[in-house]
DRENBA-688577 format. One record per residue: residue in one letter; z, y, x of N, C-alpha, C, CB in turn. Coordinates in Angstrom, 1 decimal, always signed. Each point is the difference from the previous one (the first is absolute). Glycine has a CB too. Example, Ala and Ser with C-alpha at 12.3 -4.5 7.8 and 13.67 -1.06 7.14 Angstrom:
BEGIN
R type    n.z    n.y    n.x   ca.z   ca.y   ca.x    c.z    c.y    c.x   cb.z   cb.y   cb.x
R    A   +7.8   -5.7  +13.2   +0.0   +1.2   -0.9   +0.0   +1.2   +0.9   +1.2   -1.2   -1.9
R    S   -1.9   +2.3   +1.5   +0.0   +1.1   +0.9   +0.8   +1.1   -0.8   -2.2   -0.6   +1.2
END
This chain:
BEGIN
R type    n.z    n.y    n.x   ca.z   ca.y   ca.x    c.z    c.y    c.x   cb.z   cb.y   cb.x
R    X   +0.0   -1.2   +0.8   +0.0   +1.2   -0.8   +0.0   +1.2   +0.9   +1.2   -1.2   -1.9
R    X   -1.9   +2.0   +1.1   +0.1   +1.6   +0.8   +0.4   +1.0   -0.8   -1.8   -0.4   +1.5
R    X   +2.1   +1.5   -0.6   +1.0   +1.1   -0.9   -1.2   +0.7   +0.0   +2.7   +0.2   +0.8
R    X   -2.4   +0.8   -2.6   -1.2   +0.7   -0.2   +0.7   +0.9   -0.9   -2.1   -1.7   +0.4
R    X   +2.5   +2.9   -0.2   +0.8   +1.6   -0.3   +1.3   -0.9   -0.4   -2.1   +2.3   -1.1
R    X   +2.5   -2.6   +2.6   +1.6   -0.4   +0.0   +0.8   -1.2   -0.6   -0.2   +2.2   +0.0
R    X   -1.4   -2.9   -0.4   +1.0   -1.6   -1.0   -1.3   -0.6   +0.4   +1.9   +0.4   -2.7
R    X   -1.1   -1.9   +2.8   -1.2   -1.3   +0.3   -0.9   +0.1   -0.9   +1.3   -1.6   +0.8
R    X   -2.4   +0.7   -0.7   -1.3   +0.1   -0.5   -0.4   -1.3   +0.2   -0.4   +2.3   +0.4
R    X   +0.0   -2.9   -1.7   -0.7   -1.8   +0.8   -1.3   +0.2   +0.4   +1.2   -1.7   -1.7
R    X   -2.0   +1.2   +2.4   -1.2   +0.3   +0.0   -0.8   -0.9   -0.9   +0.5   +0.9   +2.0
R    X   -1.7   -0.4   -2.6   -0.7   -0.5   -0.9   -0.6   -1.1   +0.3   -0.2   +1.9   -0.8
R    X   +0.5   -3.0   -0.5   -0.9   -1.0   +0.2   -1.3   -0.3   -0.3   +1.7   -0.4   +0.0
R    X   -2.7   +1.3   -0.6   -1.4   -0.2   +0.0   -0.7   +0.1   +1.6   +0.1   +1.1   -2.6
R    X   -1.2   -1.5   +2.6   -0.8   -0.7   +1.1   -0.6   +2.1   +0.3   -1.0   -3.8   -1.1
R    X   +1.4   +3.5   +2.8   -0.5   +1.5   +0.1   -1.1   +0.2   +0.2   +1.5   +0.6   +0.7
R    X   -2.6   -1.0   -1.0   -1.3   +0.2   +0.1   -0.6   -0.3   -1.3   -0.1   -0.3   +2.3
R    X   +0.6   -0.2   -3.2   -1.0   -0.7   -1.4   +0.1   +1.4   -0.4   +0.7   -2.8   -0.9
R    X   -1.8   +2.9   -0.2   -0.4   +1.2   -0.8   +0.7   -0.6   -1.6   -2.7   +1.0   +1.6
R    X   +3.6   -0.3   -1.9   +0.8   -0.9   -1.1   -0.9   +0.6   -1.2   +2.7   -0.3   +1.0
R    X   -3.5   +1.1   -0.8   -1.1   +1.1   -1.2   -0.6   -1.6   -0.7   -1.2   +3.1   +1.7
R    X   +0.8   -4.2   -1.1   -0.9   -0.6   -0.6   +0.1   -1.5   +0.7   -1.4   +2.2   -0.5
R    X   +1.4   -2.8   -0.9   +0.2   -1.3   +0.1   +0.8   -1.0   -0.9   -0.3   +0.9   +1.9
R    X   +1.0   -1.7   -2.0   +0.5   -0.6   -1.0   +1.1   -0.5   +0.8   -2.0   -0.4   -1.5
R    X   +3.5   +0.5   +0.4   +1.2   -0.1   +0.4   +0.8   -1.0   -0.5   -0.5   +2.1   +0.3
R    X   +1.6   -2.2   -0.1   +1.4   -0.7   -0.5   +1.0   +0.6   -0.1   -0.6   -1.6   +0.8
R    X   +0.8   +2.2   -1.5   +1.8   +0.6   +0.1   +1.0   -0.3   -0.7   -0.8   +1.6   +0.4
R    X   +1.8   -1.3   +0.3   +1.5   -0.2   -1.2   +0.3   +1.5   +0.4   +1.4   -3.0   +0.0
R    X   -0.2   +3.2   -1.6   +0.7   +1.3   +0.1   +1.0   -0.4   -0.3   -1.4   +1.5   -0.4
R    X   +2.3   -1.8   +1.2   +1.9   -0.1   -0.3   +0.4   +1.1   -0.5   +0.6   -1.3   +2.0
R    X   +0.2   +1.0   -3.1   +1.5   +1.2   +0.1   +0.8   +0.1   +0.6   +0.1   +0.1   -1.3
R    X   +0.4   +1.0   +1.7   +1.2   +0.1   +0.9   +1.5   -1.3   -0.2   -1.0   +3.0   -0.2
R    X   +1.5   -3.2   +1.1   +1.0   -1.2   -0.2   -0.6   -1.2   -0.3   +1.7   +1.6   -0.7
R    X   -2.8   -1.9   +0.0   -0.7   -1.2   -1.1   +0.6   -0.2   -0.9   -0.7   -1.2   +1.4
R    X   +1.1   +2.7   -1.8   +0.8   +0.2   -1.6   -1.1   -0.3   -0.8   +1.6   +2.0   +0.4
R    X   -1.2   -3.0   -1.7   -1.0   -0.4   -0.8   -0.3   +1.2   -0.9   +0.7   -2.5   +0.2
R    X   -1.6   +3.4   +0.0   +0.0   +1.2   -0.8   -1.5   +0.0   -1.4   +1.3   +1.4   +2.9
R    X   -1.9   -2.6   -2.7   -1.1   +0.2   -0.6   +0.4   -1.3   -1.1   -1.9   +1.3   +2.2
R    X   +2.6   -2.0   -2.3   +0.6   -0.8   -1.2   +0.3   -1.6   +0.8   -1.7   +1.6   -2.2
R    X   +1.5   -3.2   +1.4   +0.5   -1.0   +0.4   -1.2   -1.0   -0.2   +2.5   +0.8   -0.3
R    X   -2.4   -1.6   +1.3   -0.5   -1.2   +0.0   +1.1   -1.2   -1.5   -1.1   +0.7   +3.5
R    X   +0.0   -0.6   -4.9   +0.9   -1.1   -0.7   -0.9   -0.9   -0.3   +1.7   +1.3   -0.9
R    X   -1.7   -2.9   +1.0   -0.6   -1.2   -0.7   -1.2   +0.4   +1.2   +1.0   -0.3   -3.2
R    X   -1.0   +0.4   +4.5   -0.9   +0.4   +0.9   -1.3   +1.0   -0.7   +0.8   -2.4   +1.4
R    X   -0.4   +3.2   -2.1   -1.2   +1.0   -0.1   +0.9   +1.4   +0.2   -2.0   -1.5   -1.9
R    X   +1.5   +2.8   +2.4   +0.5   +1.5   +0.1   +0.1   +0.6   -1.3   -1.0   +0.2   +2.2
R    X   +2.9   -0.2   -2.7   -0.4   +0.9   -0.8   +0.4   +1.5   +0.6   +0.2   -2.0   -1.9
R    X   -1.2   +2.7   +1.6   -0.2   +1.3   +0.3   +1.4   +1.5   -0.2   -2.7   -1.2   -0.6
R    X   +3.2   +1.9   +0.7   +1.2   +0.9   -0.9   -1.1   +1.3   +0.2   +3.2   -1.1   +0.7
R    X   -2.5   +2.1   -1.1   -1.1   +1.1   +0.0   -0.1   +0.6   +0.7   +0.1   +0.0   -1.5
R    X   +0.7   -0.4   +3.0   -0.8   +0.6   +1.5   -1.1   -0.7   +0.0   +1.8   +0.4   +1.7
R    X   -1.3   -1.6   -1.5   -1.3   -1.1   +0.2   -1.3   +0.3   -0.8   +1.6   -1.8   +0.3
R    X   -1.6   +2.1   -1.4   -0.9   +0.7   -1.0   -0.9   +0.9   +0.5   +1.5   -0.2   -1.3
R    X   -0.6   +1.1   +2.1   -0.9   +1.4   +0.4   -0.4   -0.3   +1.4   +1.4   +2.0   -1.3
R    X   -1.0   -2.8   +1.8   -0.1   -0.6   +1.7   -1.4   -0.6   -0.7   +3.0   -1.0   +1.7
R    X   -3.8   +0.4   -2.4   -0.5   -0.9   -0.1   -1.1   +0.9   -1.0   +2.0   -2.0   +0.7
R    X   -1.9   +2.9   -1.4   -0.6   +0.8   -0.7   -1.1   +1.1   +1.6   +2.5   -0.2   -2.8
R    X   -1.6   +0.9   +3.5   -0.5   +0.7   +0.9   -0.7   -0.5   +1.6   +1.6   +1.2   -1.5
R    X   -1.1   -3.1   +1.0   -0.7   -0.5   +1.3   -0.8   -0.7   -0.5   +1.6   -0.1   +1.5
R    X   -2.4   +0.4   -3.3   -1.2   -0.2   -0.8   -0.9   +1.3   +0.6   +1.2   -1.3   -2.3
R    X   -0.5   +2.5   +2.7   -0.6   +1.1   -0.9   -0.8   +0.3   +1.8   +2.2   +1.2   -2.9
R    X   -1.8   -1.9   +3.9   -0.4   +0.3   +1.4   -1.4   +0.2   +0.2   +1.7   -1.2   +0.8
R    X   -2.8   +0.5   -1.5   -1.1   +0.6   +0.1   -0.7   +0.9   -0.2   +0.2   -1.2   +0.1
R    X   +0.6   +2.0   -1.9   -0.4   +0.9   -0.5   +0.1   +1.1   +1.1   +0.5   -0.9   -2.2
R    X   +0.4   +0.7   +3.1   +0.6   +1.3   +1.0   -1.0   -0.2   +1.2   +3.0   +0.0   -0.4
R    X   -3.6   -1.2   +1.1   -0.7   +0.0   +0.8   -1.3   -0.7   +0.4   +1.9   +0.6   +0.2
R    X   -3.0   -0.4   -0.3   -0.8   -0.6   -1.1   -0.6   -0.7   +1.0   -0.4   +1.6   -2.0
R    X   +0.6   -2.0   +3.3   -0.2   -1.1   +0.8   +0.8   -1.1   +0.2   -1.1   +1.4   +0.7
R    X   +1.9   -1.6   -1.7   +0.6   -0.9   -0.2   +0.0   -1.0   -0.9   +0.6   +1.5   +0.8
R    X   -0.4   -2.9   -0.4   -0.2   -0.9   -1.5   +1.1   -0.8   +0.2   -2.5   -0.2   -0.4
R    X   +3.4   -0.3   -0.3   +1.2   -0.6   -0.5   -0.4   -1.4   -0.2   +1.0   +2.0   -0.9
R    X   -0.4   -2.5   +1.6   -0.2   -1.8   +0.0   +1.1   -0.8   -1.0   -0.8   +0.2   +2.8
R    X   +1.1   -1.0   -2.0   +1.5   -1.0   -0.5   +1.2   +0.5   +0.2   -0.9   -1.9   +0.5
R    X   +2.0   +2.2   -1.4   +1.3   +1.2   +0.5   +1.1   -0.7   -0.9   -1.3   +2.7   +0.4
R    X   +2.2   -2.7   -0.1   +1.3   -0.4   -1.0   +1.0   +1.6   +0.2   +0.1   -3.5   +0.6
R    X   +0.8   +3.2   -1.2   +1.3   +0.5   -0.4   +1.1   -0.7   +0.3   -1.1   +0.8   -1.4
R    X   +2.0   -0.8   +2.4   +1.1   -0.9   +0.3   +1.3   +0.8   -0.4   -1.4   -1.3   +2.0
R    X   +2.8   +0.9   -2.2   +1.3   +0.8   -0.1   +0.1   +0.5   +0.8   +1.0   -0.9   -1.1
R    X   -1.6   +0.9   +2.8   +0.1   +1.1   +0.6   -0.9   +0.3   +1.1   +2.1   -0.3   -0.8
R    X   -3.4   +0.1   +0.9   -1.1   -0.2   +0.4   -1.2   +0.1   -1.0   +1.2   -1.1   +1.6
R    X   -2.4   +1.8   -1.3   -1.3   -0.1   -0.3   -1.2   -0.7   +1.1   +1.0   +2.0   -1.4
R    X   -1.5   -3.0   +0.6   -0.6   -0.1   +1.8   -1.9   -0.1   -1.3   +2.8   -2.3   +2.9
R    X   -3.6   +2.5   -1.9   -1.5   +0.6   -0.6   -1.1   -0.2   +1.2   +1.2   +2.1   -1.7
R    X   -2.2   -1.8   +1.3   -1.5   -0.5   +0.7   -0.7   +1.1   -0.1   -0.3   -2.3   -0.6
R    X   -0.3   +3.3   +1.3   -0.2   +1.1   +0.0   -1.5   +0.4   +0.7   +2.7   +0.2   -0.2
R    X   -3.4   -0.4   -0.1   -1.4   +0.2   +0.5   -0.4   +1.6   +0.1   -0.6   -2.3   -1.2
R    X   +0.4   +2.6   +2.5   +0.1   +1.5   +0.3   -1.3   +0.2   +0.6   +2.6   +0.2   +0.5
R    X   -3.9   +0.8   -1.2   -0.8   +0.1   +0.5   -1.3   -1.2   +0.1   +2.0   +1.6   +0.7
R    X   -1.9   -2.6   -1.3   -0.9   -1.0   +0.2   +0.1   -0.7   -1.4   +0.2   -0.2   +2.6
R    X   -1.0   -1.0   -2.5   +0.2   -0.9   -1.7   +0.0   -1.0   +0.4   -1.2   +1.1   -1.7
R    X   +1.1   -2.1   +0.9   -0.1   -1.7   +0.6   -1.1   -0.8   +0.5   +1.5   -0.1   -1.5
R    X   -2.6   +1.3   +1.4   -1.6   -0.5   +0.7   +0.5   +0.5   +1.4   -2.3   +0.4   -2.1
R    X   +2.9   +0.5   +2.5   +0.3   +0.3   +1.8   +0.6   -1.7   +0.3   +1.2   +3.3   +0.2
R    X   +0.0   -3.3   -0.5   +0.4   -1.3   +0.4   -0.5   -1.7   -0.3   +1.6   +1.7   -0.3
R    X   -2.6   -1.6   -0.7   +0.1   -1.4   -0.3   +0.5   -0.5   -1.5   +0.3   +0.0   +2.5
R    X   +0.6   +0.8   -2.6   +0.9   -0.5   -1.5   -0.1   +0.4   -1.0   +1.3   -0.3   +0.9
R    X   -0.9   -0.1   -1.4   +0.0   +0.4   -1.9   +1.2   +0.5   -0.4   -1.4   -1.8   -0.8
R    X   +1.3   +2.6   +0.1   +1.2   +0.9   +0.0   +0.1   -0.5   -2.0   -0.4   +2.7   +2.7
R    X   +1.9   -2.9   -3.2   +0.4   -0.3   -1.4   +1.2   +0.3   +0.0   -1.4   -1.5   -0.5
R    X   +1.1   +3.1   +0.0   +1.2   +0.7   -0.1   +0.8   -0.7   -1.6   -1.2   +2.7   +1.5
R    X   +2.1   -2.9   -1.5   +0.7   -0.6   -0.7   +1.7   +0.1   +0.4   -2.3   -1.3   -0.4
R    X   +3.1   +1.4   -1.1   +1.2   +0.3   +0.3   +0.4   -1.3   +0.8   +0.3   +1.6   -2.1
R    X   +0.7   -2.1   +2.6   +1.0   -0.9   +0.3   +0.8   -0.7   -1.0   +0.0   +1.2   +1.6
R    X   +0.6   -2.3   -1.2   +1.2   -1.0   -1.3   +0.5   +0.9   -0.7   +0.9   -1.8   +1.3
R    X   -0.7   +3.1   -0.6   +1.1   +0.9   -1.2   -0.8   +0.2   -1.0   +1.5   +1.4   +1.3
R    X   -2.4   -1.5   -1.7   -1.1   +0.1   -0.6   +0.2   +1.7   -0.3   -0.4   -2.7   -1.0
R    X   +0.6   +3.7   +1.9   +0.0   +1.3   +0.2   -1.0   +0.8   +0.4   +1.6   -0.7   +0.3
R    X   -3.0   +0.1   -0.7   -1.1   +0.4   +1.3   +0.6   +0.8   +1.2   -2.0   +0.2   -1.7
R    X   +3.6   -1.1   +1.4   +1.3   +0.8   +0.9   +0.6   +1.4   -0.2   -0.9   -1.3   +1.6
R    X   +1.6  +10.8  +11.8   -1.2   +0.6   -0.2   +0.2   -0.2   +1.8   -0.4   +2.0   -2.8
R    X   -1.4   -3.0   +8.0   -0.4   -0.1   +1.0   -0.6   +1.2   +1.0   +0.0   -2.1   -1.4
R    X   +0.2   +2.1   +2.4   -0.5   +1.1   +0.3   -0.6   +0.0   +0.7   +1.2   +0.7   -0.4
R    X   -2.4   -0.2   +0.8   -1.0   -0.2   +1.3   -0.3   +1.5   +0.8   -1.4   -2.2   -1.5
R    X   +2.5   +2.0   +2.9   -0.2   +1.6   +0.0   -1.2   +0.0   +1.8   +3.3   +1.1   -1.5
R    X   -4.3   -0.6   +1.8   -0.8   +0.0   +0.7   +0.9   +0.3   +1.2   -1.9   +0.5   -1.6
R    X   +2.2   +1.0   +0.9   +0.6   +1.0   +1.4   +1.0   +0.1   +0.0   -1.2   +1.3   +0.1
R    X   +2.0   -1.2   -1.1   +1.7   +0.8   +0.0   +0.5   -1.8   -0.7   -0.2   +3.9   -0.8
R    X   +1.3   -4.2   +1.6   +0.6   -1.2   -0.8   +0.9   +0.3   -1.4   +0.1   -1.0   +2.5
R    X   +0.2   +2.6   -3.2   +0.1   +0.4   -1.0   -0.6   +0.8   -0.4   +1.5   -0.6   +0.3
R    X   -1.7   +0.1   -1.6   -1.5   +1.0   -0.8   +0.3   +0.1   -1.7   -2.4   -1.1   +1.9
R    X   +1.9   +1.3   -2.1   -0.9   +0.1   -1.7   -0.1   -1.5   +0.0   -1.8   +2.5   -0.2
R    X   +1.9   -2.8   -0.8   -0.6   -1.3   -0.4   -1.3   -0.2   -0.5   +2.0   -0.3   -0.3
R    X   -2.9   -0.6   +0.8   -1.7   +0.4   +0.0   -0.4   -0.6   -1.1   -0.5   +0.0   +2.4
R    X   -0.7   +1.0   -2.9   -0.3   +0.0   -1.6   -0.1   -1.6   -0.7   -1.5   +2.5   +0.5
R    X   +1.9   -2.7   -1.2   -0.8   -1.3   -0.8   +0.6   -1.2   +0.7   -2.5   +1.2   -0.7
R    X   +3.6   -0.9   +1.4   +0.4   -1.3   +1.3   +1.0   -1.0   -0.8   +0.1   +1.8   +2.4
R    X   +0.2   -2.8   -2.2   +1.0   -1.0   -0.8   +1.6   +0.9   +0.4   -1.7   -3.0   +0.4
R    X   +1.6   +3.6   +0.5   +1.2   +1.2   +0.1   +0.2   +0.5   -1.4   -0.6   +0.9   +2.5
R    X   -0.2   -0.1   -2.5   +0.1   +1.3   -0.9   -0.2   -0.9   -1.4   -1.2   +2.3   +1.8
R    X   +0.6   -3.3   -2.1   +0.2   -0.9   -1.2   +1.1   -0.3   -0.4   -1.5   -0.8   +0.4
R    X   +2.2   -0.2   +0.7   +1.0   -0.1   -0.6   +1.4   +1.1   -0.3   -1.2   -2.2   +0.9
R    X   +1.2   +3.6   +0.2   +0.4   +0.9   -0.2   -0.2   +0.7   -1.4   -0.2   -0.2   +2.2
R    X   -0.8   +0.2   -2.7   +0.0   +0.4   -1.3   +1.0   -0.6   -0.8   -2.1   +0.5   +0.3
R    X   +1.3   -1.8   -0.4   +0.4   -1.2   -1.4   +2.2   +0.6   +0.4   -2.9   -3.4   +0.3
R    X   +2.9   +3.0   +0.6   +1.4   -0.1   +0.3   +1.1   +1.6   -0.3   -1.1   -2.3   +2.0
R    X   +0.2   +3.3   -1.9   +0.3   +1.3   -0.3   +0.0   -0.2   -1.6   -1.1   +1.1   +2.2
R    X   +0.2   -1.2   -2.8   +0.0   +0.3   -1.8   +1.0   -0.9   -0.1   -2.6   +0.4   -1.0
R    X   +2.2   -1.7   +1.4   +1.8   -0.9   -1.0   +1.4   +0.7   +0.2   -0.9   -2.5   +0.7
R    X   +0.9   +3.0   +0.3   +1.6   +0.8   +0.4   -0.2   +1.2   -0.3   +0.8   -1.2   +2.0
R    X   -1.8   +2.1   -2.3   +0.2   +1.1   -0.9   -0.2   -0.2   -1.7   -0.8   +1.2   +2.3
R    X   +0.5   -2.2   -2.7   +0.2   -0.6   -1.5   +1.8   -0.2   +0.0   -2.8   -1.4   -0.2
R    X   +3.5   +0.4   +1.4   +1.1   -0.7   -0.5   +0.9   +1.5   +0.3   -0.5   -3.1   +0.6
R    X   +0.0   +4.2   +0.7   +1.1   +1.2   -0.3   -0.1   +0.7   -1.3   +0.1   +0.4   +2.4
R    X   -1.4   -0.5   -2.9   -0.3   +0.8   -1.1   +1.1   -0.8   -1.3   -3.1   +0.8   +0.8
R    X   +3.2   -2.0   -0.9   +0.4   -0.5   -1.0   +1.5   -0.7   +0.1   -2.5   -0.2   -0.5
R    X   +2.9   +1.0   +1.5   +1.9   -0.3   +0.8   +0.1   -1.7   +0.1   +1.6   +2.3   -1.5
R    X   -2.6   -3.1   +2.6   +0.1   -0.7   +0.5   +0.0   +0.4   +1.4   -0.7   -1.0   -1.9
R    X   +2.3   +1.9   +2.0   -0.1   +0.3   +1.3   +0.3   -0.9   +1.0   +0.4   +1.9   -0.8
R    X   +0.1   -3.3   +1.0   +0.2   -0.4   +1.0   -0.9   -0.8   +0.3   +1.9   +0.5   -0.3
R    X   -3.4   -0.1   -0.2   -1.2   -0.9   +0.6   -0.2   +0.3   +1.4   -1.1   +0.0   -2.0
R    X   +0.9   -0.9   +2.8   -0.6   +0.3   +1.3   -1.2   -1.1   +0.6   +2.5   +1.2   +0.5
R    X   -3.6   -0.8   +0.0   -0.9   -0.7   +1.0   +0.7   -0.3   +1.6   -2.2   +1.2   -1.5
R    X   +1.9   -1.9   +1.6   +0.2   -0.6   +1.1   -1.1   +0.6   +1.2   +1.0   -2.3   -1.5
R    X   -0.7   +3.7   +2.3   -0.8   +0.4   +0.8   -1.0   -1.3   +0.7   +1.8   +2.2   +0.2
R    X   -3.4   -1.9   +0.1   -0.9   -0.6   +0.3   -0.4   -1.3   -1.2   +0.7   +0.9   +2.7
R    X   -1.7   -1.5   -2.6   -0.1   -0.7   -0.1   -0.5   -1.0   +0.3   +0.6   +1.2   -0.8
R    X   -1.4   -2.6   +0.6   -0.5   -1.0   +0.4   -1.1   -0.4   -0.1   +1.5   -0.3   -0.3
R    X   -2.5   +0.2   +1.4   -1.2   -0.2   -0.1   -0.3   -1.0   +0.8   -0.3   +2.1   -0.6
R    X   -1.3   -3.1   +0.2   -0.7   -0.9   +0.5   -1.5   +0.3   -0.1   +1.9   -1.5   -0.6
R    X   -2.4   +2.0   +1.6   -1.8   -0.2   +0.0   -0.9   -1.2   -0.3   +0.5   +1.4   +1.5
R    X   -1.0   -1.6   -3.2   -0.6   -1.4   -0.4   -1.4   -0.1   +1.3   +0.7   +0.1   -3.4
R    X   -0.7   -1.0   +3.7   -1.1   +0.2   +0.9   -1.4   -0.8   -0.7   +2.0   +0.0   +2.3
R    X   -1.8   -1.2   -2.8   -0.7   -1.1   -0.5   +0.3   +0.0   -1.6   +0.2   -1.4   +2.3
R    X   -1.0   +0.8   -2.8   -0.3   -0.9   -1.4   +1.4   -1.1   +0.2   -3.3   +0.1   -0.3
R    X   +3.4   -1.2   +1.1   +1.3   -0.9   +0.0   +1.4   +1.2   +0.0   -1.4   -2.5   +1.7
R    X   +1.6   +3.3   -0.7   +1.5   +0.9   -0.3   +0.1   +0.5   -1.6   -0.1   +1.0   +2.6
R    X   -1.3   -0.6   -2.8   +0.1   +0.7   -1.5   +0.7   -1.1   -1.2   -2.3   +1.5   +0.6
R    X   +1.4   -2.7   -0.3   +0.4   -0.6   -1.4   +1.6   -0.7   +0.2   -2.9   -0.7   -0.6
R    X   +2.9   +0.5   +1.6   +1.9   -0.3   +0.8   +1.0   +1.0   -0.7   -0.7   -0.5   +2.8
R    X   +0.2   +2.2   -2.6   +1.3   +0.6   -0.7   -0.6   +0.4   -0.8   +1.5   +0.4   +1.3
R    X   -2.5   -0.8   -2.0   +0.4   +0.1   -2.0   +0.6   -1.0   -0.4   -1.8   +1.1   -0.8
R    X   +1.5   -2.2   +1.4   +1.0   -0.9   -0.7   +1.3   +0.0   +0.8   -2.0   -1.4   -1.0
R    X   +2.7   +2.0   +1.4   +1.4   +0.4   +1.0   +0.2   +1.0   -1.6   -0.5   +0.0   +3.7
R    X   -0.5   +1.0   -4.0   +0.4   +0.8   -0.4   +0.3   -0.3   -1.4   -1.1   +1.2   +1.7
R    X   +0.6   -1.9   -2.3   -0.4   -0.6   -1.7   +1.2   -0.8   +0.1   -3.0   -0.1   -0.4
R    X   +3.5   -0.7   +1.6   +1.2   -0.7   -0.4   +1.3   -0.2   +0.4   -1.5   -0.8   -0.6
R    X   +1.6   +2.8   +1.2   +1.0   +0.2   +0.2   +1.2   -0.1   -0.8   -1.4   +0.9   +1.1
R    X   +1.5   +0.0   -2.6   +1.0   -0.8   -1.1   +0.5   -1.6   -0.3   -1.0   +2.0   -0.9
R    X   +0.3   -2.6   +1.2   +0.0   -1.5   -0.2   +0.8   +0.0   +1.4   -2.3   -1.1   -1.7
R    X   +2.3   +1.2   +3.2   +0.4   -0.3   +0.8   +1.2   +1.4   +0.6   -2.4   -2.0   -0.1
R    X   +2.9   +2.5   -0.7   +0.6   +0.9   +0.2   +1.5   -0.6   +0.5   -1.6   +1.4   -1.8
R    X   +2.0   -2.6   +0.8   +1.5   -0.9   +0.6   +0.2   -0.1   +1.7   -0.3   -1.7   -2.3
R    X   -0.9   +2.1   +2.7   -0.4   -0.2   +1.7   -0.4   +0.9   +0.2   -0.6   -1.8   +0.4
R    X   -0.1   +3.3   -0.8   -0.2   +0.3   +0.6   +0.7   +0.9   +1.3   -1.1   -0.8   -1.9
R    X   +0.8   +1.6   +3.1   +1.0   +0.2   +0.4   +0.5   +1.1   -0.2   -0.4   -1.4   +1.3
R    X   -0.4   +2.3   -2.1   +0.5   +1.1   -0.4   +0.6   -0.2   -1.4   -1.7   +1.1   +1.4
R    X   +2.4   -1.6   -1.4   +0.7   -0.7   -1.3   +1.5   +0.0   +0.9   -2.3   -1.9   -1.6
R    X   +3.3   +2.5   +1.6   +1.3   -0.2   +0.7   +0.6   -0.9   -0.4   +0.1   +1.7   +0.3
R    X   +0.1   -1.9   -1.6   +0.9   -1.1   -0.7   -0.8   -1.2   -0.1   +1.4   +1.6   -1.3
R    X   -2.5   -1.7   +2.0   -1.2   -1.3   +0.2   +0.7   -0.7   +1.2   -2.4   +1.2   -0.8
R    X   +3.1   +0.1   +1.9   -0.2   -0.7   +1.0   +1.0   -1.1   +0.3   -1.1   +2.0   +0.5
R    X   +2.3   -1.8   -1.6   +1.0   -0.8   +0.4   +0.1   -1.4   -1.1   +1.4   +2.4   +1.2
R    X   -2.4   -2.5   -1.8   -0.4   -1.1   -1.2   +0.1   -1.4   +0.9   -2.0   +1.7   -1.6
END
């Protein structure tokens, strides 16, 4: 870790040369603590509470905001979102077929790339500034509506789909996450089952 205006600083884990503007993704978004803030895994399907609602309403609404974007396979977890995010390209770049479709919840459910200065702006249309958004509106909905003790879990989680085989691997990771939630490891009270 390095100090950066007087307090540590982790250093980022995206790849320092990828252009995060374009390409197709994997992410999760934790809440802070892995407070279950978006509702519960019952009879293995997500039922949703009305964070989860708006978490899931405005991580519908991501393409209307950026129109090189297309939304793949995504769930809704009690304290994670994790999604497929095609940035800049379609499923004829890669090979694949893209079938946007909700997840088991039956729910149809914001990286930095700096050239010169290792702190910048976050670069236009980048899986940064995406998920920066999405993650901005849900926590200015839950302050708007005195769900003040919502929090994101600073950064979040990313995987670069490289191939047609990674893709079809985490949609179905993704599609049966609720069913396998008793394990998962972002499930705390999974872990000691």
């Amino acid at each position: 870790m390095e100090l950066f205006g007087d307090q540590y600083r982790i250093d980022s884990t995206r790849l320092r040369k990828h252009d995060y503007s374009r390409g197709v993704y994997f992410v999760t978004i934790c809440t802070k603590y892995q407070w279950h803030e978006f509702g519960e895994v019952v009879d293995k399907e997500m039922q949703l509470n009305n964070v989860g609602r708006i978490a899931e309403k405005y991580w519908q609404e991501i393409p209307d905001h950026f129109d090189n974007v297309i939304l793949d396979e995504w769930t809704i977890m009690p304290n994670h979102v994790h999604g497929v995010i095609f940035i800049g390209t379609n499923s004829m770049d890669m090979g694949v077929e893209t079938d946007v479709m909700s997840v088991e919840t039956r729910h149809g459910a914001s990286l930095q790339h700096c050239k010169q200065r290792k702190f910048g702006p976050l670069q236009k249309d980048s899986l940064s500034l995406i998920v920066n958004q999405f993650k901005g509106s849900v926590t200015r909905w839950c302050r708007k509506n005195n769900f003040n003790d919502f929090q994101w879990q600073p950064r979040f989680y990313d995987h670069i789909i490289r191939n047609r085989e990674g893709l079809s691997q985490i949609r179905k990771y993704i599609r049966n996450n609720p069913r396998n939630w008793e394990r998962d490891r972002n499930n705390q009270k999974g872990l000691y089952m």
